[in-house]
C-alpha positions as CSV (number, residue, x, y, z in Angstrom):
1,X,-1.5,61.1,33.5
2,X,1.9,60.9,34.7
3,X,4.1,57.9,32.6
4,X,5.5,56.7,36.4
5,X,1.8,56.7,37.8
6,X,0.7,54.9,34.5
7,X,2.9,52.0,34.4
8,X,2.7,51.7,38.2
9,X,-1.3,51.5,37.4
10,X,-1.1,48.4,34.8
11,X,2.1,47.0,36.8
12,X,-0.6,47.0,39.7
13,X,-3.1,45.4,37.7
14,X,-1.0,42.5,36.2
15,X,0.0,42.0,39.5
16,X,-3.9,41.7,40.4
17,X,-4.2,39.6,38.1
18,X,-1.7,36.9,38.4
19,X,-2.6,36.8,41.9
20,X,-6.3,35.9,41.0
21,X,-5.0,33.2,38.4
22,X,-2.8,31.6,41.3
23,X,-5.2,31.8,43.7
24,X,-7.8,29.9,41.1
25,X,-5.2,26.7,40.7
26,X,-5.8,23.6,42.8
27,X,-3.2,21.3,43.6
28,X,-4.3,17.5,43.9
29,X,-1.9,15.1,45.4
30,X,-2.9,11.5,45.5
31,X,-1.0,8.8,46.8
32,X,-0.5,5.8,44.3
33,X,-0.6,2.5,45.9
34,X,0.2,-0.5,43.4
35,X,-3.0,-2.1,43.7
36,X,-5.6,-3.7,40.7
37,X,-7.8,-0.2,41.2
38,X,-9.5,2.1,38.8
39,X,-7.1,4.7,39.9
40,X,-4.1,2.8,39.1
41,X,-5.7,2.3,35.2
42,X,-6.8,6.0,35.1
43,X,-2.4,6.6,36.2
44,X,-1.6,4.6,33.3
45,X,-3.8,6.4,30.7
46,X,-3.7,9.8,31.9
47,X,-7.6,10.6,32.4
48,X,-7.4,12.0,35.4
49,X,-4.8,14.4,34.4
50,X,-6.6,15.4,31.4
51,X,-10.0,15.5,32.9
52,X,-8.6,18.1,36.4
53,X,-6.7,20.2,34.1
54,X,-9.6,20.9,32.0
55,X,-10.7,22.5,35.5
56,X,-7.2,24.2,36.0
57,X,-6.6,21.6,38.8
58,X,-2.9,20.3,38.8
59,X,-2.8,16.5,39.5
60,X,0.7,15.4,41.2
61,X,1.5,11.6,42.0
62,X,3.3,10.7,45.0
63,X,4.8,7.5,46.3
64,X,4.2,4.4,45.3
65,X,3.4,4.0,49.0
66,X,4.1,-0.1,50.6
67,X,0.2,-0.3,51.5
68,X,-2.8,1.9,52.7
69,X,-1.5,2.5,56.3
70,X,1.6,4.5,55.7
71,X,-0.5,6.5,52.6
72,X,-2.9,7.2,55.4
73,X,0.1,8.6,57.6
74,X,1.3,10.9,55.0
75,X,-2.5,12.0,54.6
76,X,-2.5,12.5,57.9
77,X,0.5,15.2,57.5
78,X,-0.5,16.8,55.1
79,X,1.8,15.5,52.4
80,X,-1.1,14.0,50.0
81,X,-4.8,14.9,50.1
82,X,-6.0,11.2,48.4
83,X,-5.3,7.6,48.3
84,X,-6.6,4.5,48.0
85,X,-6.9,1.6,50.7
86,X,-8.9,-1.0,52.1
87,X,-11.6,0.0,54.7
88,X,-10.6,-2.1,57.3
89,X,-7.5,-0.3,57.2
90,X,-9.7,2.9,57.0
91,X,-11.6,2.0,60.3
92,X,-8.1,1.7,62.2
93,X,-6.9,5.0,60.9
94,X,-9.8,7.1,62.1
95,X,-10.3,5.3,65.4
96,X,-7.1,6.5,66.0
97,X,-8.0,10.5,64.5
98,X,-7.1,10.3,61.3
99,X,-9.0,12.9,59.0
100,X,-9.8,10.8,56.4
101,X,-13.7,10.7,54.7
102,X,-14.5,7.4,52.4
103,X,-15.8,8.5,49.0
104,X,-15.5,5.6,46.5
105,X,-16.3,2.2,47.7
106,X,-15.4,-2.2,46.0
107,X,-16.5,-4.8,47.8
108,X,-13.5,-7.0,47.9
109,X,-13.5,-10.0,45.4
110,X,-13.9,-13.3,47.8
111,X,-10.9,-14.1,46.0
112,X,-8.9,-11.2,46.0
113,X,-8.0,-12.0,49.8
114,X,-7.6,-15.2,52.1
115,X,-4.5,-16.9,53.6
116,X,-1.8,-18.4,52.0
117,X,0.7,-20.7,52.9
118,X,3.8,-22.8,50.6
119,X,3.1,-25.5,48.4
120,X,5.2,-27.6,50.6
121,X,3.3,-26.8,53.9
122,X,1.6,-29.2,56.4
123,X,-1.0,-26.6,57.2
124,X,-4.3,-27.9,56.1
125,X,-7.1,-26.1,58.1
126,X,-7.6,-23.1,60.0
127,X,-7.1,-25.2,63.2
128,X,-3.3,-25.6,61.7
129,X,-2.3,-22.2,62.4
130,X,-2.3,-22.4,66.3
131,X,1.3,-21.7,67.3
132,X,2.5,-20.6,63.9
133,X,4.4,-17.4,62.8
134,X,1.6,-15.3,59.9
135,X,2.6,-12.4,58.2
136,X,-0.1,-9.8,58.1
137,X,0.1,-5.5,57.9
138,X,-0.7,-4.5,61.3
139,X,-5.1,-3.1,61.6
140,X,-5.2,-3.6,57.9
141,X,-6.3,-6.3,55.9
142,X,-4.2,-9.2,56.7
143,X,-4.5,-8.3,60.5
144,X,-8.2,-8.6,59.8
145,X,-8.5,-11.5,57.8
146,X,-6.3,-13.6,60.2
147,X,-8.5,-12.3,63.5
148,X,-11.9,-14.1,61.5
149,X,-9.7,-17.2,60.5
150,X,-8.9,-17.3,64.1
151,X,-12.1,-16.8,65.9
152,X,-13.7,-19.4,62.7
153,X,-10.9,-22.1,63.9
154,X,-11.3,-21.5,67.7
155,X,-7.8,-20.5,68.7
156,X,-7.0,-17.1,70.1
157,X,-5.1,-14.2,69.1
158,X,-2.8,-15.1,71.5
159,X,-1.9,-18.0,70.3
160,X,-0.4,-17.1,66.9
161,X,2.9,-14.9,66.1
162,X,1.5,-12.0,64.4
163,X,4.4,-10.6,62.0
164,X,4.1,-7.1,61.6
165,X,5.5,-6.5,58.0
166,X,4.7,-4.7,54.9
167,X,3.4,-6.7,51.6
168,X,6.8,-6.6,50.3
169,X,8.6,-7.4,53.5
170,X,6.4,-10.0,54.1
171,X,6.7,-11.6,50.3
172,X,10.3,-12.3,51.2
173,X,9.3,-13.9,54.3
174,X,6.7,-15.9,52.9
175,X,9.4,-17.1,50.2
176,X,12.2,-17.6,52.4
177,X,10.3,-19.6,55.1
178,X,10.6,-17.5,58.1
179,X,6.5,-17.2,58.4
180,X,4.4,-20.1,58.0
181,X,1.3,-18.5,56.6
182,X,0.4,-15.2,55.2
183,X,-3.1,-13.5,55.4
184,X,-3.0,-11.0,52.3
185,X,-5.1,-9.1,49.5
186,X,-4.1,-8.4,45.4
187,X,-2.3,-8.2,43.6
188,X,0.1,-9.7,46.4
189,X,-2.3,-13.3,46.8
190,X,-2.6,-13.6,43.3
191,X,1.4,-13.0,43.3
192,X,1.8,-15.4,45.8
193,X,-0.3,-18.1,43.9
194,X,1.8,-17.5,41.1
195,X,5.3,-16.8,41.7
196,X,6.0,-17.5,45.1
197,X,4.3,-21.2,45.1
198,X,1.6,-20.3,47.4
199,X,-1.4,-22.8,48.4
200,X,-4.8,-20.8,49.3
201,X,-6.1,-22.3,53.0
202,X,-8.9,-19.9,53.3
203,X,-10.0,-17.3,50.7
204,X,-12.2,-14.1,51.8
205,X,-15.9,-15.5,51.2
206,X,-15.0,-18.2,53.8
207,X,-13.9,-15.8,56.5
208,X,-17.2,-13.7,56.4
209,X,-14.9,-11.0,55.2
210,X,-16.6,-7.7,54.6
211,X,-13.8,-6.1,53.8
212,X,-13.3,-3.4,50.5
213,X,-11.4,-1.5,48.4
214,X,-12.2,2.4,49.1
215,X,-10.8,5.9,47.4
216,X,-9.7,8.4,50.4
217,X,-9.4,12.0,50.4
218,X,-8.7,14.1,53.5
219,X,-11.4,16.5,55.6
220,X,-9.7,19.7,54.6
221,X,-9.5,19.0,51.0
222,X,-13.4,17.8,50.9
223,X,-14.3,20.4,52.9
224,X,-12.3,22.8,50.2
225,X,-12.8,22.0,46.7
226,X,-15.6,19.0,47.1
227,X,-15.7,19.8,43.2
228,X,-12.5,17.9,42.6
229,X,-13.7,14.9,44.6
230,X,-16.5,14.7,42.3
231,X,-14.4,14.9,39.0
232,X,-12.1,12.4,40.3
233,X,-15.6,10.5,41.2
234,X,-16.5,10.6,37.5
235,X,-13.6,9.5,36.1
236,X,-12.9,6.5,38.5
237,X,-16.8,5.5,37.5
238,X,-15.7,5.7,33.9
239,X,-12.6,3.3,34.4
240,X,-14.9,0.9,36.0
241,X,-16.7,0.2,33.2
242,X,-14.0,-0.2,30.9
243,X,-12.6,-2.5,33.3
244,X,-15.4,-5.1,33.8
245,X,-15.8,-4.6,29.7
246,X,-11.9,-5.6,29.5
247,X,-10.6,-7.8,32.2
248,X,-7.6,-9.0,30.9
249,X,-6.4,-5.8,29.6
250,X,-6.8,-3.9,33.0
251,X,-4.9,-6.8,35.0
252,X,-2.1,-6.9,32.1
253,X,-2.0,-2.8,33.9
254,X,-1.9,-3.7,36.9
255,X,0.3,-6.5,36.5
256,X,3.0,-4.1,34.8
257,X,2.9,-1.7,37.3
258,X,4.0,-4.0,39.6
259,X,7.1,-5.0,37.3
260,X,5.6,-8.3,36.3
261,X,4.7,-8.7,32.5
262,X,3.6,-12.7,32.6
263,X,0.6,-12.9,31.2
264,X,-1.2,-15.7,33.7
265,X,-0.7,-13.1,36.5
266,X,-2.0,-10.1,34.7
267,X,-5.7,-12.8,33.1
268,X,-6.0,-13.5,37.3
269,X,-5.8,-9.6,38.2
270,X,-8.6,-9.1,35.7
271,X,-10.6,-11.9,36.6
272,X,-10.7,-11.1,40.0
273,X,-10.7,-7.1,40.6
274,X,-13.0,-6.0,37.9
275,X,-15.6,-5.6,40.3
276,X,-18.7,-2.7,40.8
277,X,-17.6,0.8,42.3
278,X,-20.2,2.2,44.4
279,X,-20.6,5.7,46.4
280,X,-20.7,5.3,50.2
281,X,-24.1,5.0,51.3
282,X,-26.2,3.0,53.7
283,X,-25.3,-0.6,52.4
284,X,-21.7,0.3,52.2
285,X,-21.8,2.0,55.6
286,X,-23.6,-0.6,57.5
287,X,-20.3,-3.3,56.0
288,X,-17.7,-0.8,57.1
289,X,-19.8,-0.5,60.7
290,X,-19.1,-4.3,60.7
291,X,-15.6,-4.0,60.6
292,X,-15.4,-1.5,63.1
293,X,-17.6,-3.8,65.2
294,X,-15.7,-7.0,64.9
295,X,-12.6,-4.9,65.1
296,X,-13.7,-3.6,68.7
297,X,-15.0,-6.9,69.7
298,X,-11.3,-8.3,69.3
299,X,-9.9,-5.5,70.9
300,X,-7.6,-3.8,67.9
301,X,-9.8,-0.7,68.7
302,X,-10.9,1.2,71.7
303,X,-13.9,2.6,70.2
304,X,-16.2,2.7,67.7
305,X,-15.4,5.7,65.1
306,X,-18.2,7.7,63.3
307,X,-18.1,5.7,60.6
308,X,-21.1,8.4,58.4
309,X,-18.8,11.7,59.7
310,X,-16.3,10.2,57.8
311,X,-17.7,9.4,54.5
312,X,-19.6,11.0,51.9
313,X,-22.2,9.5,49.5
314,X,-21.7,11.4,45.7
């Protein structure tokens, strides 16, 4: 055979080749959210890396992002492919056409959420927040949790100032006086409590609150490698266990990744969070329905969204 033909026969080959192996490696991009989650331990210890690249799948973080709803946004432009979030949050995102399917699902600790105000404050009930300014994250959680404190108390949305702000935006706020009340999740309540000389007027049990903490991955990567899902599904089941077997150590994580390394807020994180994760079935489902329900019913929604078209049970 001809030397030219021969090397342009293995030059074809490798070429073959390469392309195969390049065509076999996934990219994930998840969108890290400082939040006490099983994903935020499984950051700090490097499972997840470990456990994709043992099936040539390239794990790349990306933010960390203010809260779900702007970690939804970049999902929704194809800059990440997962994230974590709370499902009301979730609800408000695919009423509005986001393509996002719920795969991992926490009930939210009763005391992982409520509504804060200062030490100092004259606000004593729910009934005390007619005419005052409340910080929440607009169709999130704090939007949510102030709409049942409302409709509990008797006074309509309309007579409150919403303050449309991010957690940390609204920290500053909180601290400097220009809201009167807050209506917030962790780690920011438990940083409230803590550090910012928050009083708790209504905690999440109180409200009726069905909200949770849910893992996020978009349509088109489900729909692509749903193998990946299902590693990543593993390995946040495995963190959950080590979490509820060590409390204090998991919220001493979470409480450095937010830059604090006192040890009261890091025991509360732990105390609070460690809580079941669950796959996204019927139960789980039916709660989310809820909050699409209640969300409708006070009008932050025009319609109900297919709640079981956009999850998955693993």
């Amino acid at each position: 055979m001809n030397k030219g033909v021969l090397r342009w026969l293995v030059a074809a080959a490798l070429g073959m080749t390469m392309t195969a192996q390049a065509a076999d490696e996934i990219t994930l991009r998840i969108g890290f959210l400082r939040a006490p989650t099983d994903l935020a331990l499984a950051k700090e210890n490097g499972s997840l890396e470990k456990a994709l690249a043992a099936h040539n799948v390239k794990l790349v973080w990306a933010g960390p992002f203010s809260s779900a709803a702007p970690a939804y946004e970049a999902m929704n432009a194809n800059a990440i492919d997962m994230t974590t979030g709370s499902s009301t949050a979730f609800v408000t995102a695919i009423a509005a056409g986001l393509p996002l399917v719920f795969f991992g699902y926490q009930a939210m600790s009763p005391d992982g959420e409520g509504i804060v105000v200062r030490n100092d404050s004259t606000l004593k009930t729910l009934a005390d927040l007619r005419g005052k300014k409340v910080a929440v994250n607009k169709g999130g959680t704090g939007e949510y949790l102030l709409s049942r404190a409302l409709q509990s108390a008797g006074i309509k949305e309309s007579e409150v100032q919403k303050e449309y702000l991010t957690p940390t935006d609204s920290g500053s706020a909180f601290v400097g006086g220009h809201v009167d009340a807050w209506a917030v999740w962790d780690p920011f309540l438990s940083l409230a409590r803590q550090s910012y000389e928050g009083r708790l007027l209504t905690n999440g049990k109180q409200l009726g609150s069905e909200n949770a903490v849910g893992y996020f991955v978009t349509e088109q990567f489900n729909r692509t490698h749903p193998e990946v899902v299902k590693i990543v599904w593993q390995v946040m089941k495995e963190q959950n266990v080590w979490a509820k077997a060590h409390p204090h150590e998991a919220g001493k994580i979470w409480a450095q990744q937010m830059g604090r390394l006192g040890e009261g807020l890091g025991d509360q994180l732990g105390e609070v969070n460690t809580v079941p994760l669950s796959s996204v079935g019927a139960d789980q489902r039916q709660h989310i329905q809820h909050v699409a329900e209640w969300y409708l019913q006070q009008g932050l929604i025009k319609a109900i969204p297919d709640i079981q078209g956009h999850s998955v049970e693993l």
